[in-house]
C-alpha positions in Angstrom: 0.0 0.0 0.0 1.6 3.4 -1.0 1.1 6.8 0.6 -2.3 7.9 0.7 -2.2 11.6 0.6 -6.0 11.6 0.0 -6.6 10.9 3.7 -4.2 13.9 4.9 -6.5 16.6 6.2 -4.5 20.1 6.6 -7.2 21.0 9.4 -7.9 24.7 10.0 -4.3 26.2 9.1 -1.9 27.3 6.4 -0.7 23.9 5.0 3.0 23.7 3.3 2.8 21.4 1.1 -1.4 20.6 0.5 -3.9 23.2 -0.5 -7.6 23.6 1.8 -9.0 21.1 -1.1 -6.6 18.5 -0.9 -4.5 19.0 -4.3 -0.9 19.4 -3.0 0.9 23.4 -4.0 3.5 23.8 -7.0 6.6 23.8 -5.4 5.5 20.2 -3.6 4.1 18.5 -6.9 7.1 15.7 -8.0 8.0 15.3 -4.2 4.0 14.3 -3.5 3.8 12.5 -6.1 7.2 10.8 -5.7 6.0 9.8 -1.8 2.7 8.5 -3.5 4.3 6.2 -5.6 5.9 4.5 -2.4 5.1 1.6 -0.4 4.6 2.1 3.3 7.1 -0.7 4.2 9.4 1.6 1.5 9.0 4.4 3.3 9.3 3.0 6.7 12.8 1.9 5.1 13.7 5.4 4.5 13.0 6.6 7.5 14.6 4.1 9.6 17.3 4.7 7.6 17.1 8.5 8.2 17.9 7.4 12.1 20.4 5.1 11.7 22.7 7.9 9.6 21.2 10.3 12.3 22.8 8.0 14.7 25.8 6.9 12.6 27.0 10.8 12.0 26.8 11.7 15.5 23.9 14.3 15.1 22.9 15.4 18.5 22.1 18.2 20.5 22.2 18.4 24.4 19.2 18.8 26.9 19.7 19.9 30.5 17.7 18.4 32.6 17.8 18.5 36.6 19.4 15.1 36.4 22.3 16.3 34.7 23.0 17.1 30.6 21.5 14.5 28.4 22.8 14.0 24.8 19.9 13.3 22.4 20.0 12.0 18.9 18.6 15.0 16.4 14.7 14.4 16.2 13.7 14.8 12.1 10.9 13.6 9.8 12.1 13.1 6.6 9.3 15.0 4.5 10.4 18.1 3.3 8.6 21.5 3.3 8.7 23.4 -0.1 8.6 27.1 -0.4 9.0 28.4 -3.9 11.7 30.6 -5.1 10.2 33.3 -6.2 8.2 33.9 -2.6 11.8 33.1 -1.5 13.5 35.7 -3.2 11.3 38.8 -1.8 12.0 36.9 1.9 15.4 36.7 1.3 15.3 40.7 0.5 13.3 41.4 3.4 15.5 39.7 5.9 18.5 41.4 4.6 16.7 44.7 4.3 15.6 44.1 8.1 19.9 42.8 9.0 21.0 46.0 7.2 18.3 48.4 9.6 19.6 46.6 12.8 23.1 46.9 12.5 22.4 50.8 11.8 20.7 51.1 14.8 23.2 48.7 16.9 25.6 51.1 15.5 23.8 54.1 16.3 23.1 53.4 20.0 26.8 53.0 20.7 27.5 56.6 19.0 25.3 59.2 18.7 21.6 57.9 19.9 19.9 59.8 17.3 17.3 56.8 17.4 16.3 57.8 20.9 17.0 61.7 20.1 15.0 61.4 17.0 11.8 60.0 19.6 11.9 56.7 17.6 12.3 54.4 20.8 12.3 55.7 24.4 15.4 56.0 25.6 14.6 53.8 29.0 14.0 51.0 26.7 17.6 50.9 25.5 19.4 51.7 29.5 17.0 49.1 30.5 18.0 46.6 28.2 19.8 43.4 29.8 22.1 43.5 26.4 23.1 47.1 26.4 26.9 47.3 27.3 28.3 50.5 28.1 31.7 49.5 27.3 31.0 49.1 23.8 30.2 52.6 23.5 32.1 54.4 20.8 33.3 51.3 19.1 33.4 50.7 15.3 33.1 47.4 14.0 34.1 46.9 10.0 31.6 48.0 7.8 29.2 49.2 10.7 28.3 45.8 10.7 27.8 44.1 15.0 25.2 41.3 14.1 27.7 39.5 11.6 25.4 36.2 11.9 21.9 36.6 12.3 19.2 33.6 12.8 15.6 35.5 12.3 12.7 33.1 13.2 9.7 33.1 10.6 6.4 31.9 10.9 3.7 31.7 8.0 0.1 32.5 9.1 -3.2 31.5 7.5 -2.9 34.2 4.7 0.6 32.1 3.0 2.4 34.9 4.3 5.9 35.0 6.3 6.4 36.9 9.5 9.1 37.8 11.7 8.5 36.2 14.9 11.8 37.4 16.7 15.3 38.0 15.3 18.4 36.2 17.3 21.6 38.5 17.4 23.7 37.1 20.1 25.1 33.5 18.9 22.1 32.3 16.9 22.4 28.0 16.4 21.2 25.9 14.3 22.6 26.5 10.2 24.6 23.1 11.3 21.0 21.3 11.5 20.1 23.0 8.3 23.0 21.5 6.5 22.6 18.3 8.0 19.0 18.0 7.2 20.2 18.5 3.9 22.5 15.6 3.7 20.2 13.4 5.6 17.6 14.1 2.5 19.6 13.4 -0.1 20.7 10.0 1.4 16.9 9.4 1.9 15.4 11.1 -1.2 18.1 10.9 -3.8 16.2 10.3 -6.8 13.8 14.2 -6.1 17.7 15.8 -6.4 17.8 14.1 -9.7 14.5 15.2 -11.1 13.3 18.1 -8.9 15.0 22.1 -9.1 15.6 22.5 -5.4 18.2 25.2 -4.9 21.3 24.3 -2.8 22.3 25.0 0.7 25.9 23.5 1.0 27.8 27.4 0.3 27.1 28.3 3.6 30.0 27.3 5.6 32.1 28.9 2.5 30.4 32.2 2.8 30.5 32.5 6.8 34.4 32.0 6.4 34.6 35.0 3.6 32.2 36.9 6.1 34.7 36.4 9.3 37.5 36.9 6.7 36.1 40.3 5.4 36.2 41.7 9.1 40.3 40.5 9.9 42.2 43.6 10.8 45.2 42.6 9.5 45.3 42.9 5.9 47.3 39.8 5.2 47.0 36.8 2.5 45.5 34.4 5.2 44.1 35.8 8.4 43.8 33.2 11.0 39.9 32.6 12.2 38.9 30.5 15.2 35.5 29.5 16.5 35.7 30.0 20.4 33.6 27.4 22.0 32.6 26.7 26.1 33.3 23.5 25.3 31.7 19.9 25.0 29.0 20.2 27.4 27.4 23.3 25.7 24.1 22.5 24.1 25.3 23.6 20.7 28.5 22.1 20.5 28.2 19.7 17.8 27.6 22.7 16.0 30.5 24.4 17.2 32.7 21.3 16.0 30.9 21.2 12.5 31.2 24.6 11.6 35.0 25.1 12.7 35.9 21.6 10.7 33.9 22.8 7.5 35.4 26.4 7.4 38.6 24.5 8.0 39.9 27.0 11.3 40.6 25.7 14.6 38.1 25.1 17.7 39.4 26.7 21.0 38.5 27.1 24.4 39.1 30.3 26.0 42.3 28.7 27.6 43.7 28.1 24.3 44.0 31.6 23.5 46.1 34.7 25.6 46.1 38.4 25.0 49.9 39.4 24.9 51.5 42.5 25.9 51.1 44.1 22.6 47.2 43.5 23.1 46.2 41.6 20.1 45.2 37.7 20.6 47.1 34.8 20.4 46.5 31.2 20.3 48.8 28.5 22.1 49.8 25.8 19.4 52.7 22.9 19.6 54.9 25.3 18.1 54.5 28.4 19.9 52.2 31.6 20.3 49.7 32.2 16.7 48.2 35.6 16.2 44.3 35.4 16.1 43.0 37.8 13.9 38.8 37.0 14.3 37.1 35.0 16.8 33.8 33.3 15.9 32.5 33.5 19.4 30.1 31.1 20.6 29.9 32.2 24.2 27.8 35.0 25.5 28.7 38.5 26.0 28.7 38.1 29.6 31.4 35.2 29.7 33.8 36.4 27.3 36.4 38.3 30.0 36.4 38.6 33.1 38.2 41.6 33.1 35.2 43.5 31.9 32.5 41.2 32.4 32.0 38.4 34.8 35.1 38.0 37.2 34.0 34.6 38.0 34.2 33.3 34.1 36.3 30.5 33.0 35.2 30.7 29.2 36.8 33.3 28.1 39.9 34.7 27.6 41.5 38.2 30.1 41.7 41.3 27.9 40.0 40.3 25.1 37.8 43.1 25.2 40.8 45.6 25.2 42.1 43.6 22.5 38.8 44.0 20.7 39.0 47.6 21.7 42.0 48.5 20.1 40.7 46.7 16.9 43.5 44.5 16.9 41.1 41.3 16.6 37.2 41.5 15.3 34.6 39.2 17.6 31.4 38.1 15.7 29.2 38.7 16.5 30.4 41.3 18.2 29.8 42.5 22.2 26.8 44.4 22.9 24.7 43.3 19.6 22.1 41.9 21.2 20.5 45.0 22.1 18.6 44.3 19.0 17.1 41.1 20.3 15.0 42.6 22.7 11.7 41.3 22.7 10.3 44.8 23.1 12.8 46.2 20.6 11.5 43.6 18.1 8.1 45.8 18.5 10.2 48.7 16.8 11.6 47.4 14.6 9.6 48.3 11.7 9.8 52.0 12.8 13.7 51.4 12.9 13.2 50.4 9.3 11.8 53.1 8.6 14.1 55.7 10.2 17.2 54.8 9.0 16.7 53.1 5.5 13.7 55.1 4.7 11.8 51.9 3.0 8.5 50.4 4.4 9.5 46.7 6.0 9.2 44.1 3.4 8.5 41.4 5.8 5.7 42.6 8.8 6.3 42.1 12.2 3.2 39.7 14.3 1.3 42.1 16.1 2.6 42.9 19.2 1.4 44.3 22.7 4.2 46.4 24.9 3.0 45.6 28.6 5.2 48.6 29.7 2.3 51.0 27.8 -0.9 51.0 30.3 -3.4 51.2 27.8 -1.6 47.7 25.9 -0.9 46.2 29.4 -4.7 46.6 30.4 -5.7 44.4 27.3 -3.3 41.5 27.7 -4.0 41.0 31.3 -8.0 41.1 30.2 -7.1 38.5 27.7 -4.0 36.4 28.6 -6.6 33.3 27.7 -6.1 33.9 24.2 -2.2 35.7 23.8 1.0 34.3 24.1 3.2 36.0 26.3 7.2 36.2 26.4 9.6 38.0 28.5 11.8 40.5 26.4 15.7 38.2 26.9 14.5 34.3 27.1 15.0 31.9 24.3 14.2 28.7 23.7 11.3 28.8 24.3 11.1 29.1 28.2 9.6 31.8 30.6 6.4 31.9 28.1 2.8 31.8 28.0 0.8 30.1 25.7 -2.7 31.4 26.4 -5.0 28.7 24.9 -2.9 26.2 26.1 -2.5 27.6 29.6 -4.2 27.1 33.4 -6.0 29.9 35.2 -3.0 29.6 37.6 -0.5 29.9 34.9 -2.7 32.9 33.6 -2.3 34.7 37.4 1.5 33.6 37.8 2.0 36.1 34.7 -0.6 38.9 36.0 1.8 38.9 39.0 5.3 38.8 36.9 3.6 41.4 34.1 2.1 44.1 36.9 5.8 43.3 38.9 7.6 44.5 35.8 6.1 45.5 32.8 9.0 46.2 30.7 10.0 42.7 30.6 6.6 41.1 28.6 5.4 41.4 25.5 2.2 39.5 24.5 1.3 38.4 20.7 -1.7 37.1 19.2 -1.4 33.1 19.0 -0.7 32.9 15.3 -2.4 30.0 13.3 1.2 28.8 12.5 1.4 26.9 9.4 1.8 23.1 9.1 3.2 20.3 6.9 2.7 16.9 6.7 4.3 14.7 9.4 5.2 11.2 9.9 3.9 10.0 13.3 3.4 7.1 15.1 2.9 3.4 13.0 3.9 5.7 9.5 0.5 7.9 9.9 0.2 11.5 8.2 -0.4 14.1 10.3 0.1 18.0 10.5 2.8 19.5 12.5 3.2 23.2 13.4 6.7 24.6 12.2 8.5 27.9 12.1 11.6 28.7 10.3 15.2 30.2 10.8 17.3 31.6 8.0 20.5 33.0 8.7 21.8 36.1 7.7 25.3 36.9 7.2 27.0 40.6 6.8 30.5 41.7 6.5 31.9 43.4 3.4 29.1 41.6 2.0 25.1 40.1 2.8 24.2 36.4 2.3 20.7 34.8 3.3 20.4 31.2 3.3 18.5 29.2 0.9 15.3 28.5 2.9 16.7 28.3 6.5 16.2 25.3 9.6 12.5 24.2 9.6 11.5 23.5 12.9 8.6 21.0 13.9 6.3 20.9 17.0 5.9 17.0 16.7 3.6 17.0 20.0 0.3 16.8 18.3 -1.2 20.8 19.0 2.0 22.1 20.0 3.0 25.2 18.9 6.1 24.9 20.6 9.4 24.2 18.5 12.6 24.3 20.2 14.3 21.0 20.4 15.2 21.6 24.0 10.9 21.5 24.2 10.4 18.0 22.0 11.1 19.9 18.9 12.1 18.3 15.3 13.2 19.5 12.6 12.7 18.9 8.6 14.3 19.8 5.5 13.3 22.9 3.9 13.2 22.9 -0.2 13.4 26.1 -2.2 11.8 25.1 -5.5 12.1 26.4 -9.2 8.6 25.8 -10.1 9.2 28.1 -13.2 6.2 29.9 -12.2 6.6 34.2 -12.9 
């Protein structure tokens, strides 16, 4: 018995891959009907095969727990989502319009304020802010550029359209998912790669070495780049690894590396002391040295900020950037947009209420049955509220932590998010919310990715899909269709 895709019902939402009436979109024709021509037990094959090169390759992430860290294999269905190219090439613009705006404004709050001068974003916003540092006030980063690498989470609502759910500015994970998905698929689906125009991913790792190269301030032949890792017991560090062996650079520690008296950086090899010239920092802000930052931190490396200072080594991203990923600066964003580019934002923001304004704060607390509510510096997907889904004693823990401090919250609308076909227990069909995350990269010059990391809720209803929460994850196909 092959595939019946006659039995799939999209439900109520935006579906990826199968219109409200059954017949699946363009961009997801030849893979549909590829799947369709497949026996169960042959597609049971290929997914069990999916695992065992899962498995085989070492794809994992980590999960703390109160237990201790847990290592988990990745979690992925092996049925793409499809997006076509042309509705990818006016997201690609957007999210490189929306990069180019933040890293003016970054820039901007660390010289002149005219943002805040200008009456564009209260100026308590921005001294509130958990990820303003003062000590990266008057610094210029190459090109203006802060937010070198740039993961911007999309969702698609009922109208087919793509919003920005939140943008991620700090040390954004998960392109090494992306590409593995990719390779996964192809070991899976080989024959669609053949037969079907779906647009390549694999340049990444090439262009995110020519972005870290662009920003060396030593103008020599080869400047040497590290990743800078907390090590193996980081949630993210199989991603650390993959990235610093596909760029071909080492992976240190913040004991591998010194700040000499001459204050540029230096990494300790077999044969002596190696100038650094960029640092791909995986750590946060708050760990990188304890000079500056926290005395107590073991994962970075004394004087790197003077170092960084001086401009005799370039961090990306760089100290300070997240600023911009503010919850409640998200909210601004497409005034930002507006103010220092002068365009209208290509890609819309989901509605969002500020709990800090009295009149907005009034209507979320009347109706935190129906929002979802996050504070302004979590990720992954903790510290929220997900109104439908929620308990009246959930809903009066946030009254409390809302009236407490209102800066902190921002509530959204709980989006009809989009879903694609998922396999689920015994080989069943079913839909599965998803988001995704492109990644943006800008030095001398922008890249976007080619689709981005498609996450999956696989708990049936969820709407939640961090991997850390029982997230997947899926490959995401940008397809020719060779539609206008």
């Amino acid at each position: 018995m092959s595939m019946d895709w006659k039995r799939y019902e999209p439900q109520d939402f935006f579906d990826e891959l199968i219109t409200a009436n059954g017949n699946p979109r363009a961009p997801a024709r030849r893979l549909i009907s590829y799947l369709g021509s497949l026996s169960d037990e042959e597609l049971e094959t290929r997914r069990q095969m999916a695992e065992a090169t899962i498995q085989e390759m070492g794809i994992s992430f980590t999960v703390y727990t109160e237990e201790g860290n847990i290592d988990r294999a990745w979690p992925f269905d092996i049925i793409p989502r499809t997006i076509s190219a042309r509705q990818w090439s006016t997201t690609a613009a957007g999210l490189k319009q929306r990069l180019k705006a933040l890293n003016m404004f970054i820039d901007d709050l660390y010289h002149d304020q005219n943002v805040i001068k200008d009456g564009i974003i209260p100026k308590h916003i921005i001294t509130e802010s958990k990820n303003f540092r003062p000590e990266c006030v008057g610094i210029s980063p190459p090109f203006g550029a802060w937010a070198h690498i740039c993961g911007t989470d999309l969702v698609r609502a009922e109208d087919g359209e793509f919003y920005v759910l939140e943008d991620n500015l700090r040390v954004p994970s998960g392109v090494s998912y992306m590409l593995e998905n990719r390779g996964i698929t192809k070991r899976v689906l080989p024959e669609l790669f053949e037969k079907d125009r779906i647009l390549p991913v694999d340049d990444y790792c090439a262009n995110l070495f020519d972005t870290l190269v662009s920003l060396s301030p030593r103008k020599v032949k080869k400047p040497v780049v590290v990743v800078l890792t907390p090590g193996i017991f980081n949630s993210a560090y199989f991603e650390h690894a993959f990235l610093a062996q596909q760029m071909g650079v080492e992976l240190v520690e913040g004991s591998d590396l010194c700040v000499g008296e001459d204050e540029c950086v230096y990494m300790r090899t077999i044969s002596g002391l190696e100038r650094v010239d960029v640092i791909y920092r995986r750590i946060d802000d708050l760990f990188l040295d304890p000079e500056v930052f926290r005395k107590d931190s073991v994962l970075g490396v004394p004087g790197l900020m003077r170092s960084w200072q001086k401009g005799n080594v370039a961090l990306a991203n760089a100290p300070g950037a997240g600023v911009a990923d503010d919850k409640v600066v998200y909210a601004y964003v497409p005034e930002i947009i507006r103010y220092y580019l002068n365009e209208e934002p290509i890609i819309k923001n989901v509605e969002t209420f500020l709990c800090e304004d009295p009149e907005q704060r009034e209507y979320v607390l009347a109706n935190l049955d129906k929002l979802v509510v996050k504070p302004a510096n979590e990720s992954g997907g903790y510290g929220m509220l997900v109104g439908p889904h929620s308990t009246k004693k959930d809903q009066a823990t946030f009254a409390k932590l809302i009236k407490e401090n209102p800066r902190n919250y921002i509530a959204q609308p709980t989006l009809k998010l989009s879903t694609a076909p998922t396999i689920v227990e015994k080989g069943a069909l079913e839909p599965r919310h998803l988001d995704l995350r492109p990644f943006i990269l800008q030095g001398k010059e922008m890249y976007v990715t080619t689709g981005g990391l498609t996450r999956v809720a696989m708990r049936k209803g969820s709407l939640v899909v961090n991997s850390s929460q029982g997230g997947g994850s899926k490959d995401t196909w940008i397809v020719e269709t060779g539609e206008a």
